[in-house]
DRENRO-373737 format. One record per atom (N, C-alpha, C, CB): residue in one letter; y negated, x negated, z negated. Coordinates in pm, whole numbers, plus 50000, padded with zeros to 5 digits. Glycine has a CB too. Layout:
<dovos>
AYXZ ...
</dovos>
This chain:
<dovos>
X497524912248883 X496954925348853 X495454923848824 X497684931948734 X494614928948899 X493084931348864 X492624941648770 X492404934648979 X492854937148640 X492584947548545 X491174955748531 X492824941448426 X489914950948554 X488914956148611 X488624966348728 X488494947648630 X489704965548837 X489814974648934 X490334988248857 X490764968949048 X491594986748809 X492514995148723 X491795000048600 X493784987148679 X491004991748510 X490064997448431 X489035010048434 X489494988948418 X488845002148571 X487725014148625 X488025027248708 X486745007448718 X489375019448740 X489785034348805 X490535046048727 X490745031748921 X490835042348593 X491345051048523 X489935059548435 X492495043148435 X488845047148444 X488105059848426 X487275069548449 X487855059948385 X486975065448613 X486625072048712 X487415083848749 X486535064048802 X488805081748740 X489805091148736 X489445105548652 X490995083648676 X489875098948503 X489845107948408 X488785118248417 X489795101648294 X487075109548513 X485905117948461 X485935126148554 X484525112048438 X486685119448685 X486415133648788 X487535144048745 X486635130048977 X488365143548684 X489165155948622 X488945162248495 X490425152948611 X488015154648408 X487525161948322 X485845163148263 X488345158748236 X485455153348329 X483975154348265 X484155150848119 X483255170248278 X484745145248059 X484565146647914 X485445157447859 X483125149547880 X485575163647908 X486275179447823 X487215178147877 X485725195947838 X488625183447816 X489735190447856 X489535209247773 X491265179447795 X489015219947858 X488415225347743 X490085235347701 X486625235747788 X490995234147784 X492145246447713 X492625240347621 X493455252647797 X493195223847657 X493645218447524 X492635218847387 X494005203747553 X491245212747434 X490435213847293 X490345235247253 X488295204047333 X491015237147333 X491055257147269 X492125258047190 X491385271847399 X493335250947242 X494545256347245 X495375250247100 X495235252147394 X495355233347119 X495695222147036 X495135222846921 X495405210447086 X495455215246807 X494585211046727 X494245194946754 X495085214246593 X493415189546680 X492975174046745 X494105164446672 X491105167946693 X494235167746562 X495415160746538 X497195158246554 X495225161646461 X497465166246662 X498805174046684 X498905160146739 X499085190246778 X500755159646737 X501265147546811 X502285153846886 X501815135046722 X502795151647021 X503735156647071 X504745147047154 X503195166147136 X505825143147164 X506605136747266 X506575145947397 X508095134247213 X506525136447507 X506515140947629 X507495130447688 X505085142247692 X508115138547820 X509125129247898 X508485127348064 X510865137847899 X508845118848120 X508445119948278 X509545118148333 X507425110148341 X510015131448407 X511275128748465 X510805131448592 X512535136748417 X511405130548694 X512265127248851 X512975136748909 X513345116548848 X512155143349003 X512265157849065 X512865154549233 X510475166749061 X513575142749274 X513295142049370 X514555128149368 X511685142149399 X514925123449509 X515295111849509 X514355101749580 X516485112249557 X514385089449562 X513805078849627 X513495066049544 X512635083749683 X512315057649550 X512595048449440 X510755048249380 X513435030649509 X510915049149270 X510065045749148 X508525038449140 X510925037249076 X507455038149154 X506495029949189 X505245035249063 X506135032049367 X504265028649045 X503495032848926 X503855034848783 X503075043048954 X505005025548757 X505145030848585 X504525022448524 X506595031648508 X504075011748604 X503035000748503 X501705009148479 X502504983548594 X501395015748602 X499775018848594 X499985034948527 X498785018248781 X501285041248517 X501395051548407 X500905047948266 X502795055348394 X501695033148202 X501575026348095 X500015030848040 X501855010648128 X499285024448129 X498135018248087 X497155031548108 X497765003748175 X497805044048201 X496635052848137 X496945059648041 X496035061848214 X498085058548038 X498335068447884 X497945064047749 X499855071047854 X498035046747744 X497165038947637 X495515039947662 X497615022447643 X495055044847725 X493565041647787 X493025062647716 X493625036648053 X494115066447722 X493615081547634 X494115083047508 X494095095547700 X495035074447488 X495745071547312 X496145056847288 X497405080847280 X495025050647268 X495855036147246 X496775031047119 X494835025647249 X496945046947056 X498115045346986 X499615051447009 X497735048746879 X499545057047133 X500815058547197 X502125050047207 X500495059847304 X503325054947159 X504615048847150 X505115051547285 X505535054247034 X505285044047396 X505965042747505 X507575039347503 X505265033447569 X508355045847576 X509625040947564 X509735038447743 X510805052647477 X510055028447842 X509925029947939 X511835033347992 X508975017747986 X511905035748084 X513655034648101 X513735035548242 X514705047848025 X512825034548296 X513145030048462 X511665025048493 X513725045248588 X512105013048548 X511035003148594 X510695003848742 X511484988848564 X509285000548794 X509115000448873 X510194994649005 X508194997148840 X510205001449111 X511204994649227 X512504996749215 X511154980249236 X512755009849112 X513775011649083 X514695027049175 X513495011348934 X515755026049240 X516225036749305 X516575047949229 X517195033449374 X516485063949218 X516315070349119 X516825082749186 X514965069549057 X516865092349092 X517575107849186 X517275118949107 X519455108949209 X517245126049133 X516775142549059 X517465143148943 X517225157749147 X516355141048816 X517305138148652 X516515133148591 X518635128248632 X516405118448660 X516385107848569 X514905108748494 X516675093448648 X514945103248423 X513665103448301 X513185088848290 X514225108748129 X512315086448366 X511285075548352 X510685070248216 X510205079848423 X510275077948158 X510025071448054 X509785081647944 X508985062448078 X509635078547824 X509295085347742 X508585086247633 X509875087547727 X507355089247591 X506005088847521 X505875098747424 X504875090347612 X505135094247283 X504735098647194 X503535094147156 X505495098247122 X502565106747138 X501005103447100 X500485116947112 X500125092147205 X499035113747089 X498375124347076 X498595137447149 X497325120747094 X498665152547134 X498945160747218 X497965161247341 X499085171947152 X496715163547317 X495305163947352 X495315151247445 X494225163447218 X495475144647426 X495365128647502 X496495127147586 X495415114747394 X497815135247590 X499045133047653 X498335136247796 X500415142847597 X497875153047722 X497485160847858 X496355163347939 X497705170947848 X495265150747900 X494045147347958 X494795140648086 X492965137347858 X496195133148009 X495835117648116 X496955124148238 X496535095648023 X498105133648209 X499115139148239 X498735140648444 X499265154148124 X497675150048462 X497355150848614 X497085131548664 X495595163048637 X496605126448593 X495665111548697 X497355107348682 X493845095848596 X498095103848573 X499515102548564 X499875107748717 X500215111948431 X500285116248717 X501035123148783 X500645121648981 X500825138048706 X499785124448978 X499195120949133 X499405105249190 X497445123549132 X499175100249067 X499045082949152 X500425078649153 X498025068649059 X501335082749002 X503105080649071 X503945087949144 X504035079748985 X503055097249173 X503885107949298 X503245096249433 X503005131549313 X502365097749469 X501615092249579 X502365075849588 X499765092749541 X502235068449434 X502585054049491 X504125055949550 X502525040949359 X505065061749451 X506615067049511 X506975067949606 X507045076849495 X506305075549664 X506275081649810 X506205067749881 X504865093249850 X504905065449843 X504715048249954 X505945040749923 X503125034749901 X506135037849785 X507225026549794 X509235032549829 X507025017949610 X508525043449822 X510355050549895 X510225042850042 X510525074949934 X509195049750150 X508935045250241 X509035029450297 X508055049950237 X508425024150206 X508565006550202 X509734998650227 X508285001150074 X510485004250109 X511865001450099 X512875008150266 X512345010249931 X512585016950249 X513155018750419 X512815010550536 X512725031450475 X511795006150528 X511515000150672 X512284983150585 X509205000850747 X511654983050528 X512304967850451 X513874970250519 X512324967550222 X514304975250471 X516104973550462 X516754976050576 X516864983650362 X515674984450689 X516084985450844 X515774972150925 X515234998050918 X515114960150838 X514994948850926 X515344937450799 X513314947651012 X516394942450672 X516034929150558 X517154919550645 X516534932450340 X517914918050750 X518334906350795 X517564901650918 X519704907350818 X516814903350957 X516184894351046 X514774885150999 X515874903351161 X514384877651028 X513184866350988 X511604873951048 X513574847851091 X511544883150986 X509834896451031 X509454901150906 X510164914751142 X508384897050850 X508034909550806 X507024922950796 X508104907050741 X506934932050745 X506754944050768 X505344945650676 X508074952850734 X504214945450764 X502814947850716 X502124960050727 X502034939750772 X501574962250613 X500754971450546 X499734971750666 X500194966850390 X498154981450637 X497214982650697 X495974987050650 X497534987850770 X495074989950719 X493894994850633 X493735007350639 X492654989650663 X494775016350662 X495005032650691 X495405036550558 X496245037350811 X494575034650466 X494225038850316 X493795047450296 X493555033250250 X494045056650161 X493175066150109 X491715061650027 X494075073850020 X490685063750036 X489395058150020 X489815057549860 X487925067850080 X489505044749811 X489305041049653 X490545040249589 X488445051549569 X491775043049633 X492785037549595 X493585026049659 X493395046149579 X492855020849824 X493805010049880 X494695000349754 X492764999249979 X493935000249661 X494914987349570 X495734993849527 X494364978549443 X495615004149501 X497105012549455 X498425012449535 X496865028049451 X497685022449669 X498785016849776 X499195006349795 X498585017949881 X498584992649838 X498854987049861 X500174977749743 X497784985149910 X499714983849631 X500804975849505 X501744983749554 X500564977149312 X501874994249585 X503095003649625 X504174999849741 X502485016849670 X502644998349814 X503934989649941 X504384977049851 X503034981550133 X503534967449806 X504594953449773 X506184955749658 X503344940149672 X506044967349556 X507134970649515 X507914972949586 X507134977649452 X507644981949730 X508834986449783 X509664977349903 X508454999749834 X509084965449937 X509674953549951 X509154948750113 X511374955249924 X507634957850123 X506854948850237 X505754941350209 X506344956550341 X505344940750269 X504284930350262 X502864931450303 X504684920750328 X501654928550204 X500194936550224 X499414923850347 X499064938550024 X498894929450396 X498144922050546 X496734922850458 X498164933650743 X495824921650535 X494104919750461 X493964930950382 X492624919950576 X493024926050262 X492854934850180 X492044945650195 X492604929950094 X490874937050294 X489684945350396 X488924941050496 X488684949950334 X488004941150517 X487054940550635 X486674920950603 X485364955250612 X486984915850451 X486134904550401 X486964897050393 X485374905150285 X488444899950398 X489114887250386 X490034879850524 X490074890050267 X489974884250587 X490674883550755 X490084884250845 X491504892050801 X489874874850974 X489334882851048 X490144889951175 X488284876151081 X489884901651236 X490864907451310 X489794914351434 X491864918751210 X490514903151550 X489354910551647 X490334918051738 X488204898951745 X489494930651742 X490544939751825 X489734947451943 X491344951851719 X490104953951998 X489724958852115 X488334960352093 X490424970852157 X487864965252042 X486374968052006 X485284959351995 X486314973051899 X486024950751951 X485094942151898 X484994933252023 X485524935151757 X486304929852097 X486404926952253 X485394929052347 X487364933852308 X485554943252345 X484904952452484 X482844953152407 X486114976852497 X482714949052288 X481644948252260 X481054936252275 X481544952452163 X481584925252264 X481614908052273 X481404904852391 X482904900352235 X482194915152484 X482224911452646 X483404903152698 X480924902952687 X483754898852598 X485464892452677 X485974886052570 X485474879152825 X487224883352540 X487954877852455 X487594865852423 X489054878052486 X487014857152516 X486624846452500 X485014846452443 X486904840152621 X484374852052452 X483334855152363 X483674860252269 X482484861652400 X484484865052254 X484794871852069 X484734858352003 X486714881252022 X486464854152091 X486864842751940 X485774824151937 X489294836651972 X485034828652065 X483464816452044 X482744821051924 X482054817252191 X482624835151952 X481234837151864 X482124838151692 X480114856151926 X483294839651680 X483694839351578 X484314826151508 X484354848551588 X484414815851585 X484804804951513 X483034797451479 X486074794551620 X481794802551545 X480374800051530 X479974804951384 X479534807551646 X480314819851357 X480304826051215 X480914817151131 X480994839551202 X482404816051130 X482544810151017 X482384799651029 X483454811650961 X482274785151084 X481274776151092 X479974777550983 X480844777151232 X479024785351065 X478194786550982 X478104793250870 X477534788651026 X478654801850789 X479364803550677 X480114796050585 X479934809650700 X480504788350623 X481774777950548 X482904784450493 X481274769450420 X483254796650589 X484394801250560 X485784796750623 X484204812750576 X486834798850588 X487964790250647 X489174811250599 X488424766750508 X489454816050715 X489724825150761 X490744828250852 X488924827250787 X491644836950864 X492504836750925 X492134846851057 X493574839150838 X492774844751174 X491884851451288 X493384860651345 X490954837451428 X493344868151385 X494234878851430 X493394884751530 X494724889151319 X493904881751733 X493364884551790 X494324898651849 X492914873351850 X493564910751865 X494834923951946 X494694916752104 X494084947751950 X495464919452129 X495484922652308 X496034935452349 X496454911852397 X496194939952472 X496554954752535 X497934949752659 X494764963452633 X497424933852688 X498684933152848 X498764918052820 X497954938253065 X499834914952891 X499904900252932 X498984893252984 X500724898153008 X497884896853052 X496694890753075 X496234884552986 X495864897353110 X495724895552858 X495134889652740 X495444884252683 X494814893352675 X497204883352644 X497804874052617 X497204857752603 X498644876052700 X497024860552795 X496984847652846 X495624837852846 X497404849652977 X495034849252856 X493704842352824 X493424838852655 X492484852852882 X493854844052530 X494354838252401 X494694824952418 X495524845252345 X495564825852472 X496604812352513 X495624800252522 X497514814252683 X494964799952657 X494114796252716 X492804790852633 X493974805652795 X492574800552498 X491244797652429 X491914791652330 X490204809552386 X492954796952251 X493294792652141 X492534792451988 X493534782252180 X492714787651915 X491414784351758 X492074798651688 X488874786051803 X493034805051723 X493434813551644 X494404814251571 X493464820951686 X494924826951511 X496004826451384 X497434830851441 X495544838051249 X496884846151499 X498044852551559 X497544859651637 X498934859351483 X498574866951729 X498234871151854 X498974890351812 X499144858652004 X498244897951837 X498714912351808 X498894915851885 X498184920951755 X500244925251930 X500644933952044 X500564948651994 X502154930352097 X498964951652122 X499284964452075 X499554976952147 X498454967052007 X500554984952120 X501484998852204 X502244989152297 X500375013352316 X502894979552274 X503434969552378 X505234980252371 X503374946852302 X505814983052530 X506844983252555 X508194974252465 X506584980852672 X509194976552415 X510254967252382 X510054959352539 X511964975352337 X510374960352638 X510774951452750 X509894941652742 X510784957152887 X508214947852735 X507194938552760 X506344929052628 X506214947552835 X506964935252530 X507074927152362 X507734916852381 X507874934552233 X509134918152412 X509844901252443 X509134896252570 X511794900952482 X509124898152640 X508484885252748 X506704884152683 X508524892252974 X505874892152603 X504954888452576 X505344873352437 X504174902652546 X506214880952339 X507204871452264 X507374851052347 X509034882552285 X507924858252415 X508554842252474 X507284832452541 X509894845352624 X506454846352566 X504954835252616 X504354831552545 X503864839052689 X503894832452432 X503324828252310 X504254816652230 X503124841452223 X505634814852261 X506744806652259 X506354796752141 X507034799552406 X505984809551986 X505604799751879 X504054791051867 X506694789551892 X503334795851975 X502324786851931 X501314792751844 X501674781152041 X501414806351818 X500764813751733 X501474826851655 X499714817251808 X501424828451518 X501984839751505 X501734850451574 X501904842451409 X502874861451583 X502984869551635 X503314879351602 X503324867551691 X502444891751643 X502584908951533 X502454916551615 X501424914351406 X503564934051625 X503554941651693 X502814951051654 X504504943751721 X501934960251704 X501404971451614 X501764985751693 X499634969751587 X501404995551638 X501685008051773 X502575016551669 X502785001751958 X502135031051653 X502965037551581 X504935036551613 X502295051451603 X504695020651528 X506245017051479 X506595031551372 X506294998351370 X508195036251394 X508625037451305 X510155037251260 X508075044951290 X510735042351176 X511895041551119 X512675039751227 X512245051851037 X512605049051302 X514005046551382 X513475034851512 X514735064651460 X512255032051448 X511755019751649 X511965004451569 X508975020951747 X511435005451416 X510854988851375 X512024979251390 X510264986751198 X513794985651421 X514564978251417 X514534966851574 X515704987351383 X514124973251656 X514724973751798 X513234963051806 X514964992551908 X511824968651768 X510674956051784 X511104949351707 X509174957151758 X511204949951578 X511884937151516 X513014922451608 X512874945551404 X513754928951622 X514604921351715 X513684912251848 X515674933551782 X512684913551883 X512214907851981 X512054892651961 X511094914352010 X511634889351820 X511274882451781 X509864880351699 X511554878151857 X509294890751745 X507654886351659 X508284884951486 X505994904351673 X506834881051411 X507244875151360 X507054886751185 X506624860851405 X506064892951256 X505154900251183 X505514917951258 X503364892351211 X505604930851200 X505604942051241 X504614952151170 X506854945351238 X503184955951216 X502364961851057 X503054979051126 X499684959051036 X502394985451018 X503105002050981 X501965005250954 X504315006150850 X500805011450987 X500145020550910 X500915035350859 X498955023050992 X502235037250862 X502445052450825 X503235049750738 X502975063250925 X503265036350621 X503505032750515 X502515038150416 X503635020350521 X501335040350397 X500255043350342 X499545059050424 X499375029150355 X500015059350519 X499135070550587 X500065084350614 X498485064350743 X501515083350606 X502305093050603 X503525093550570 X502285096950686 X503335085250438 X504625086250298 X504505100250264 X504315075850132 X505585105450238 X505795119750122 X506075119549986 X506895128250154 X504755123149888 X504945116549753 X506235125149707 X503495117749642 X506445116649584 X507825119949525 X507475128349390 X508765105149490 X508265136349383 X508155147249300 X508365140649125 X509395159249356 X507455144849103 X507665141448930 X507385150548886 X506935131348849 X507185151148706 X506985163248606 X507015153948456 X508455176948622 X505645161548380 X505565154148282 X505625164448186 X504505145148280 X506485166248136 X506855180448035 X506825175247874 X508715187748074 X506115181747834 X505755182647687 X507245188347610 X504295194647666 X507735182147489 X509015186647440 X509205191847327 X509785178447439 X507705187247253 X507945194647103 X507025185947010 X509735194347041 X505975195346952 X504625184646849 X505625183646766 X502855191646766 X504765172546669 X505635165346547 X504615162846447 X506445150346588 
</dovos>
């Protein structure tokens, strides 16, 4: 956990929703009122963000009594009560919206997660994340997908390198990409993992042919033409399908053999999960 990321994002959070003020509660409340609040579960699917609930609700009352009762990664159904908190009234309901958005949103991702997980948890693949993020929360998502039981690919642009069509057709040929990129990190002294896309068996082949890489990406590849691209690569490099995979396709690419399957519509078109943080009675 990068507590500095999370530090800052809770209070970047808070300021773009309040500026400093909550002004109905400072109308409404008195400053010293204490109230229990519950977070229950409007919805079925499974559970994601109750750690990073924890820590903003201590970050607006760090004298808040937490009771937690369903943990992250946990399968859940219209009822259940996540957790349950006592503290300041005023401070419940500063933090109550940034609460509420980031465990609806992570939920959603890790409901999603868990589905593609469990449509391939017996075969030897797994199921990668992408950089089809919402701006300034990728680490969120991305913790969301790893609860829900896939697996995060580069974090960004700095830790992987991934040459894909673009960078191809700008290079001038595949073989100038991955020259001029084993020259960079050379001269860098970086040691990097290389993920080259291709479009056909050609490119495949010419990969093949150059080699110095990590894995080989298939991308919008046919099931027919995934396995025979599969069997040509015959292990000498990992191997990843890309192409709006989904629920009902990742079983059938899975099966080909690659080794690796990424999802951008893990992060890019989850449906967050319904929560509610209801105030029960000051004390």
């Amino acid at each position: 956990m990068d507590q500095k990321i999370i530090n800052d994002f809770i209070e970047k959070g808070l300021y773009e929703d309040t500026h400093g003020f909550d002004h109905t509660s400072l109308a409404c409340i008195p400053a010293d009122d204490k109230s229990v609040a519950k977070l229950l579960v409007k919805d079925n699917g499974v559970i994601s963000g109750v750690e990073l609930a924890c820590l903003i609700l201590l970050h607006v009352d760090p004298n808040a009594e937490i009771e937690v009762h369903i943990e992250d990664g946990t399968e859940v159904v219209y009822g259940d009560i996540i957790m349950t908190v006592k503290g300041n009234t005023r401070a419940l309901l500063m933090g109550e919206r940034l609460l509420l958005n980031m465990m609806q949103r992570m939920s959603g991702i890790t409901t999603l997660s868990r589905r593609f997980a469990q449509e391939v948890s017996d075969l030897p693949v797994k199921i990668l994340d992408t950089r089809k993020t919402t701006p300034l929360i990728r680490y969120f998502e991305k913790w969301a997908v790893r609860i829900g039981g896939c697996t995060n690919y580069r974090d960004g642009l700095y830790d992987w390198i991934m040459i894909k069509d673009n960078h191809i057709d700008a290079a001038g040929s595949i073989k100038a990409a991955i020259e001029r990129t084993h020259e960079y990190l050379k001269a860098n002294n970086l040691e990097l993992g290389i993920t080259v896309e291709v479009r056909n068996l050609d490119e495949i082949q010419q990969v093949l042919e150059i080699g110095g890489i990590t894995r080989i990406m298939f991308d919008n590849f046919e099931i027919p033409t995934l396995s025979v691209a599969v069997a040509l690569v015959d292990g000498r490099f990992e191997t990843e399908a890309s192409g709006g995979v989904k629920l009902n396709t990742v079983r059938s690419i899975a099966s080909t053999g690659v080794d690796f399957v990424s999802v951008g519509s893990l992060t890019h078109s989850s449906t967050s999960l319904d929560i509610s943080f209801k105030i029960q009675k000051g004390s």
